[in-house]
C-alpha positions as CSV (number, residue, x, y, z in Angstrom):
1,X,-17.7,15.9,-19.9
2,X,-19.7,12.8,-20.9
3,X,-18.7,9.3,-19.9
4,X,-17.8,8.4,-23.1
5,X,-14.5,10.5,-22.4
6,X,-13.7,8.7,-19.5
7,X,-11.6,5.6,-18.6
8,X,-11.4,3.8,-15.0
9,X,-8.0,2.1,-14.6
10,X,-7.7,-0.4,-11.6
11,X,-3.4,-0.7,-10.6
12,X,-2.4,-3.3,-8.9
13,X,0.5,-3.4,-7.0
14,X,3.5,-5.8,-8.3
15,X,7.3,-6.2,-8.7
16,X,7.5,-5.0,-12.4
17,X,5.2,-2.0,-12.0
18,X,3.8,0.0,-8.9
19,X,6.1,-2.2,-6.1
20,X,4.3,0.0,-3.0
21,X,1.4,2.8,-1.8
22,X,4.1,5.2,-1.8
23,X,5.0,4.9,-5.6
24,X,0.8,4.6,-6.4
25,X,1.1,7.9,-5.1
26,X,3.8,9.4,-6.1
27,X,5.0,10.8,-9.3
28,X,5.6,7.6,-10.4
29,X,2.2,7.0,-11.0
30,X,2.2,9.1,-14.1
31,X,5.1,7.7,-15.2
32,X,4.0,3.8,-15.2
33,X,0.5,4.9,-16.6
34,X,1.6,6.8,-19.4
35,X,3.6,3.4,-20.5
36,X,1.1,1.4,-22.3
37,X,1.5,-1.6,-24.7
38,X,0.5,-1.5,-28.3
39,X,-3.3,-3.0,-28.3
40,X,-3.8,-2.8,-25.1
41,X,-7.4,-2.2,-23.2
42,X,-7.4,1.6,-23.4
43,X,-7.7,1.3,-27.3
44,X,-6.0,3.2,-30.3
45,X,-7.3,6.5,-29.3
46,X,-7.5,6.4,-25.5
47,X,-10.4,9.0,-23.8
48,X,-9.4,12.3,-22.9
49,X,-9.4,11.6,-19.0
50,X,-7.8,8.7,-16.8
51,X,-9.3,7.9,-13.6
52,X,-6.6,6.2,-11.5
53,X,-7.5,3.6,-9.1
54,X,-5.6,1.2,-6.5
55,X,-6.7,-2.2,-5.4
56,X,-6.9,-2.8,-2.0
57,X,-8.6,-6.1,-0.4
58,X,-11.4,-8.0,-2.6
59,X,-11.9,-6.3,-5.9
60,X,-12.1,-3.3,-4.1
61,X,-10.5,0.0,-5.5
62,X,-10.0,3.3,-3.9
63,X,-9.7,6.5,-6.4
64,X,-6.0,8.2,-6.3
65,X,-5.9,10.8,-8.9
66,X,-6.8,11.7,-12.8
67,X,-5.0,12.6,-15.6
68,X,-5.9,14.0,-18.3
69,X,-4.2,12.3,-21.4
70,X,-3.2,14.9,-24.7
71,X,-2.5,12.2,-26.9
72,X,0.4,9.8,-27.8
73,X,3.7,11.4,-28.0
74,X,4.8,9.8,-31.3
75,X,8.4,10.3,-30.8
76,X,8.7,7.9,-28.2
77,X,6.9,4.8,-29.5
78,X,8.8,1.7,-29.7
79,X,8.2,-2.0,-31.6
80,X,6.1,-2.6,-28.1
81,X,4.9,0.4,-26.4
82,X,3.1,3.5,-26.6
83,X,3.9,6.8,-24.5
84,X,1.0,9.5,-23.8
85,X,1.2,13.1,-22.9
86,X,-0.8,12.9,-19.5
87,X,-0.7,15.8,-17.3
88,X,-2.5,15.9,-13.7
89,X,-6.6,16.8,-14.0
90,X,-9.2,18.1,-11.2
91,X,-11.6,15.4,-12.0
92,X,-12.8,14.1,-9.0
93,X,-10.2,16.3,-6.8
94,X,-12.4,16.2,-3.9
95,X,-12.3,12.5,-3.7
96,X,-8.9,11.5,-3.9
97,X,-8.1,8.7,-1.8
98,X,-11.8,8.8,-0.6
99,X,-13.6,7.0,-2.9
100,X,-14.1,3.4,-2.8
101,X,-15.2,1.1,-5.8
102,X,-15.8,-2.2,-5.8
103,X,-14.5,-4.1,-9.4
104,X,-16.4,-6.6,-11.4
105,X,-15.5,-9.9,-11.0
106,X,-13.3,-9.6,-14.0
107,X,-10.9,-7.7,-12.4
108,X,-8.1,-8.9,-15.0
109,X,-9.8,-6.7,-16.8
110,X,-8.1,-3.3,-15.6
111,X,-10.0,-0.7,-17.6
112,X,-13.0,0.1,-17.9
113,X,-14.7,2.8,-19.9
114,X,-16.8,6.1,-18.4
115,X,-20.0,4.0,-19.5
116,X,-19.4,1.0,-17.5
117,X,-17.4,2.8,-14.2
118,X,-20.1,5.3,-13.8
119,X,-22.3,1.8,-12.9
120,X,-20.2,0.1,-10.7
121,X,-20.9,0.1,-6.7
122,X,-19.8,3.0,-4.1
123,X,-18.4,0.9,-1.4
124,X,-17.0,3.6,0.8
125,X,-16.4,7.6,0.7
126,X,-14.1,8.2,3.5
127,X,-13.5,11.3,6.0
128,X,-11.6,13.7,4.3
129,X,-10.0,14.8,7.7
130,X,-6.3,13.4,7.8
131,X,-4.5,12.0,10.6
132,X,-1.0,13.0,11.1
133,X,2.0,11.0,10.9
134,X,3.3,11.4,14.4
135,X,7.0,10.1,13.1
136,X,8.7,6.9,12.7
137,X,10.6,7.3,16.6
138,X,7.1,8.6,18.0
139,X,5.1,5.6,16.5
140,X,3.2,3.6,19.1
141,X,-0.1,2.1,18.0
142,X,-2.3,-1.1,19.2
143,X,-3.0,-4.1,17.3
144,X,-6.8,-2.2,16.3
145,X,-5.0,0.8,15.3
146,X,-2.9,-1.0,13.2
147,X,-5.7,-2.5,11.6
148,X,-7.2,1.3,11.2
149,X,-4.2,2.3,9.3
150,X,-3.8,0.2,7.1
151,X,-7.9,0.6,6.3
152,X,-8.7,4.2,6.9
153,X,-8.0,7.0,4.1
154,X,-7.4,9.1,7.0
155,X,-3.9,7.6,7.6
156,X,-3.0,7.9,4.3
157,X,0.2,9.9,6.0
158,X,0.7,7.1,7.9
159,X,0.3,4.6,4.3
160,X,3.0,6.6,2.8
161,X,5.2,6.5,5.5
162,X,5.6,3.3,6.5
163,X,5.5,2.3,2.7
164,X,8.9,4.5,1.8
165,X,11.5,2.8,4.3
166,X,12.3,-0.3,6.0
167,X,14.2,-1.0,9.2
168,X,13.2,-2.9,12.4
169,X,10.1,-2.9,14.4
170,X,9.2,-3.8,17.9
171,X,6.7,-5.8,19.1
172,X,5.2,-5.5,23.0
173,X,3.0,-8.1,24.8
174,X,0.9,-6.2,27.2
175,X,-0.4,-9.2,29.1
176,X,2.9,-10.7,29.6
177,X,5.7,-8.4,29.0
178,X,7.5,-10.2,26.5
179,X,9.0,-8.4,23.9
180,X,9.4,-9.5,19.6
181,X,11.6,-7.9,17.6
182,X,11.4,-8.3,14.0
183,X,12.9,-6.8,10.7
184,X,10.9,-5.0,7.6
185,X,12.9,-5.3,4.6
186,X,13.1,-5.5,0.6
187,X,9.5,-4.2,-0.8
188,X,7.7,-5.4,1.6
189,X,8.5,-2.2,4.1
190,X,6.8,-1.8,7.8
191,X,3.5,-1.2,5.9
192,X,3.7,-4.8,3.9
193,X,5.1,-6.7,7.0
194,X,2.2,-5.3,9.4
195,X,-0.2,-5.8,7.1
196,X,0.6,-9.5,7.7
197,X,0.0,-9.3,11.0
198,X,-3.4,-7.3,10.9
199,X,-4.8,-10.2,8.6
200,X,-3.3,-13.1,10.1
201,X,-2.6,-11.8,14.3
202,X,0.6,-13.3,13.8
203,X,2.8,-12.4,10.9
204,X,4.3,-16.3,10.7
205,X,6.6,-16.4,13.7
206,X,6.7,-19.1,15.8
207,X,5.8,-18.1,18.9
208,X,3.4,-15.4,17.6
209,X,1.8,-18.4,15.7
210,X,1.3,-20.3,19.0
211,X,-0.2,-17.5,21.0
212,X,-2.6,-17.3,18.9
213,X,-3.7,-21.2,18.5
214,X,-4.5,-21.0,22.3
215,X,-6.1,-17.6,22.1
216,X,-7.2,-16.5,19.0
217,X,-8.1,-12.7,20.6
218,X,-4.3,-12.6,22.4
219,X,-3.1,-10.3,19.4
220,X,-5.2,-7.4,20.9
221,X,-2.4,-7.3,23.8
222,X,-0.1,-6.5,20.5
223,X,1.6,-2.8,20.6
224,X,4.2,-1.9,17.7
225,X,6.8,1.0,17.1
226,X,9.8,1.7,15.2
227,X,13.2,0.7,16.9
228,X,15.1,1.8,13.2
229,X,14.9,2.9,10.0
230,X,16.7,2.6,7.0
231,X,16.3,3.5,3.5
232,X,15.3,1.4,0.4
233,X,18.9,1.2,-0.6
234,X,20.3,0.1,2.7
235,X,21.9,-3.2,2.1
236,X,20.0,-6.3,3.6
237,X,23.5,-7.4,5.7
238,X,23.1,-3.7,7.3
239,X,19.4,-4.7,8.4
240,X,20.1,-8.2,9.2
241,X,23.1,-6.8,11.6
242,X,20.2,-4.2,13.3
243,X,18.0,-6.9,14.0
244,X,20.4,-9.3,15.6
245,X,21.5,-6.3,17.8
246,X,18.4,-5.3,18.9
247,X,17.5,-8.9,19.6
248,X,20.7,-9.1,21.9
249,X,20.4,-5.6,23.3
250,X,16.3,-6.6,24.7
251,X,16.9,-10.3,25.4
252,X,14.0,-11.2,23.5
253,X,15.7,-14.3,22.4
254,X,16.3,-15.8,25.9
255,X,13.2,-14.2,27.4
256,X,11.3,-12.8,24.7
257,X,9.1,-14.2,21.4
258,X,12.2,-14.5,19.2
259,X,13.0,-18.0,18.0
260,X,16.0,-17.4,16.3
């Protein structure tokens, strides 16, 4: 099939749309893709096959899936939007979730046709091998292999995971003991909260925050697990009460990182 049959879509994820990794890669995916306003980028007679990408850090964009669009299912349109038929495609099967591109500058502009994706730069195609996720009451990583998951297609197991729920987390100082206890909720689940801490070292608590002034390498004495989890419907009162337990329960407050 020739290029000129193909569009790239870049996602993005945001509170109206895709909200996590686990919905870009879900069934959910279709859904919100299908949905497209009336003159949008894709055109009045979209290309036959959808290459589906997610942006990660930069303008870079790793590949999730195709679809493979049968037209506009007429019945459906309304004053502002346009539904398609698109059903799952093998295009590119063998790099799903492998393939890294990286995005022109433009990157408000989320489409791009065959012609113009088939020129853009092949930043990365991953190891296909995939790490297990070990479960949330077995989870026990360091502050580098937090940053590998949250980078390396080979914990996409692990992406998914910690993308579905939220609950409360633990925190262990190796050098000195201490102990931080700290609460993933809303959208931003244990995969959005870490990720704070794998870019910054610190996540924005306090004493986190001054560790890391005198020491900027201290976070590599970081080691994380699960102490709860709860679903996306749990109430935030529910997690709020957890997290004050648990702060109670290991002292952190009097003789741990905890502030508050």
């Amino acid at each position: 099939m020739g290029t000129e049959n193909v569009v790239a879509i870049r996602h993005t994820l945001t509170s109206g749309g895709l909200t996590t990794q686990a919905e870009a890669n879900g069934p959910k995916l279709l859904a919100y893709t299908r949905e497209q306003g009336h003159g949008n980028k894709l055109g009045k007679n979209p290309p036959k096959i959808w290459l589906n990408f997610l942006a990660t850090t930069g303008r870079r964009a790793r590949f999730l899936t195709a679809f493979e669009n049968h037209g506009e299912v007429a019945e459906e349109r309304t004053p502002t939007l346009r539904f398609f038929d698109l059903r799952p495609s093998p295009a590119l099967e063998s790099l799903r979730r492998r393939l890294v591109i990286e995005w022109p500058g433009d990157t408000v502009n989320w489409a791009k046709s065959g012609k113009a994706a088939s020129s853009l730069d092949v930043v990365e195609i991953a190891n296909p091998r995939v790490k297990p996720f070990p479960g949330y009451d077995r989870l026990l990583v360091n502050f580098d292999e937090l940053r590998s998951i949250l980078e390396d297609d080979s914990y996409s197991q692990w992406q998914t995971a910690l993308s579905s729920v939220q609950g409360i987390y633990l925190i262990a100082d190796s050098k000195s003991g201490q102990l931080y206890v700290g609460k993933a909720d809303g959208n931003e689940r244990f995969l959005g909260r870490w990720s704070t801490y794998a870019r910054t070292g610190h996540g924005g608590n306090v004493a986190l925050r001054e560790l890391a002034a005198l020491d900027l390498s201290h976070p590599q004495h970081f080691q994380f697990s699960i102490l709860q989890v709860f679903s996306p419907s749990t109430p935030a009162s529910q997690v709020d009460a957890a997290e004050a337990h648990y702060k109670r329960a290991l002292l952190t407050r009097q003789f741990g990182y905890n502030r508050n």
